[in-house]
C-alpha positions in Angstrom: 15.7 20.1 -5.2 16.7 20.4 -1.7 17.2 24.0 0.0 20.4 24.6 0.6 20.1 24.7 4.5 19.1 21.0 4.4 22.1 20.8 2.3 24.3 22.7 4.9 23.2 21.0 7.9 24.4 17.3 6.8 27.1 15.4 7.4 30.7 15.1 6.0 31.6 12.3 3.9 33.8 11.0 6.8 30.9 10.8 8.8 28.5 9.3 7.0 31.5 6.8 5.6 31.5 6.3 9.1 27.7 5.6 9.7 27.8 3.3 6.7 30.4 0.8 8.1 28.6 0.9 11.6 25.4 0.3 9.9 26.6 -2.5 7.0 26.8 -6.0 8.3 28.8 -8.2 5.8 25.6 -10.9 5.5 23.3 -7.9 4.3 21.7 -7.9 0.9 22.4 -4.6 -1.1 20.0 -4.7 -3.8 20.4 -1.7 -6.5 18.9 -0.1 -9.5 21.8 -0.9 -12.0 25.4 -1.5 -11.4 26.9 2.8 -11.7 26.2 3.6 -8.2 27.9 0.6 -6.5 31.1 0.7 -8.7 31.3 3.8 -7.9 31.0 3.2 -3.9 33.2 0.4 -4.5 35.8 2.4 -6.5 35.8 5.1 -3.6 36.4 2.0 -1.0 33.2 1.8 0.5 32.3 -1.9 2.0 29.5 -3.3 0.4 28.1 -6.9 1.1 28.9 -10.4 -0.8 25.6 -10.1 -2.4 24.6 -7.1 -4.4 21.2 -7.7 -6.2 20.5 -5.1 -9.7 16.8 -5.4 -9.7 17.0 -3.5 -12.7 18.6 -6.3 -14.5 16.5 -9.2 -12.8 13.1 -7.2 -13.7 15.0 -6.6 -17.6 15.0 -10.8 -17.6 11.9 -11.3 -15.9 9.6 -8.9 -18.5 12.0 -9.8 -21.0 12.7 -6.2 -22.1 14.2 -2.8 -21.1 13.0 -1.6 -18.2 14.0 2.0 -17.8 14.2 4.1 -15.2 13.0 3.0 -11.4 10.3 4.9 -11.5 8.8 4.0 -14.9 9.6 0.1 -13.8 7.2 0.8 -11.0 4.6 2.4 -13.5 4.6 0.0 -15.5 4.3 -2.7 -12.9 1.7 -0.6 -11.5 2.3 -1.6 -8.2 0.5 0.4 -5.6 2.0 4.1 -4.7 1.4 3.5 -1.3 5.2 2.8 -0.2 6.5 5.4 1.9 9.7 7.5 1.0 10.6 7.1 4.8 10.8 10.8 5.1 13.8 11.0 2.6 12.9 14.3 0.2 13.8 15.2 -3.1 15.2 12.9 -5.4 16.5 10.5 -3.3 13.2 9.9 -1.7 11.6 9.3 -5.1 14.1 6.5 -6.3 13.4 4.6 -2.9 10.2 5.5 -3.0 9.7 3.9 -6.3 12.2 0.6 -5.9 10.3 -0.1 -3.0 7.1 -0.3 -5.6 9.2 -2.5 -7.7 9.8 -4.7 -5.1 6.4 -4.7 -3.9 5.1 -5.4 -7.9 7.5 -7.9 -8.5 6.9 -10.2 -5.0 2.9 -9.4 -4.9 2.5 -7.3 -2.2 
């Protein structure tokens, strides 16, 4: 989904490794769609936080049923499209785009 120059132009994996630690403080809350992602950053050595939330799974207990993907959570919780993606494109920028709406449906806002 992305052109290929965007692709080109970003950084190695040692940099943003790099950028990660400087950014991660060990009190932070990493909250996740599902547990794939994070074992996989945690199988490749990344630092992650004490607490990791799966707001998949906490949404799957509070509706008492599957859930799905992020964006069909936010659907369904029809919380308001509004969020900005935070000028992240493709993908990416959809997923955040839409846990930000899950967040927002399940807290109120």
């Amino acid at each position: 989904e992305l052109p290929a120059a965007r692709l080109a132009a970003g950084q190695t994996a040692e940099a943003w490794r790099a950028s990660w630690t400087a950014f991660l403080r060990l009190d932070d809350v990493l909250v996740q769609w599902g547990t794939f992602y994070g074992g996989v950053a945690a199988a490749e050595g990344l630092q992650l936080p004490a607490t990791v939330i799966d707001m998949r799974a906490g949404l799957s207990q509070m509706l008492r049923q599957r859930v799905g993907t992020v964006e069909d959570a936010a659907a369904r919780l029809d919380s308001p499209a509004a969020v900005a993606a935070h000028g992240f494109a493709g993908r990416g920028g959809r997923r955040l785009t839409a846990l930000g709406r899950v967040l927002r449906g399940v807290c109120g806002l």
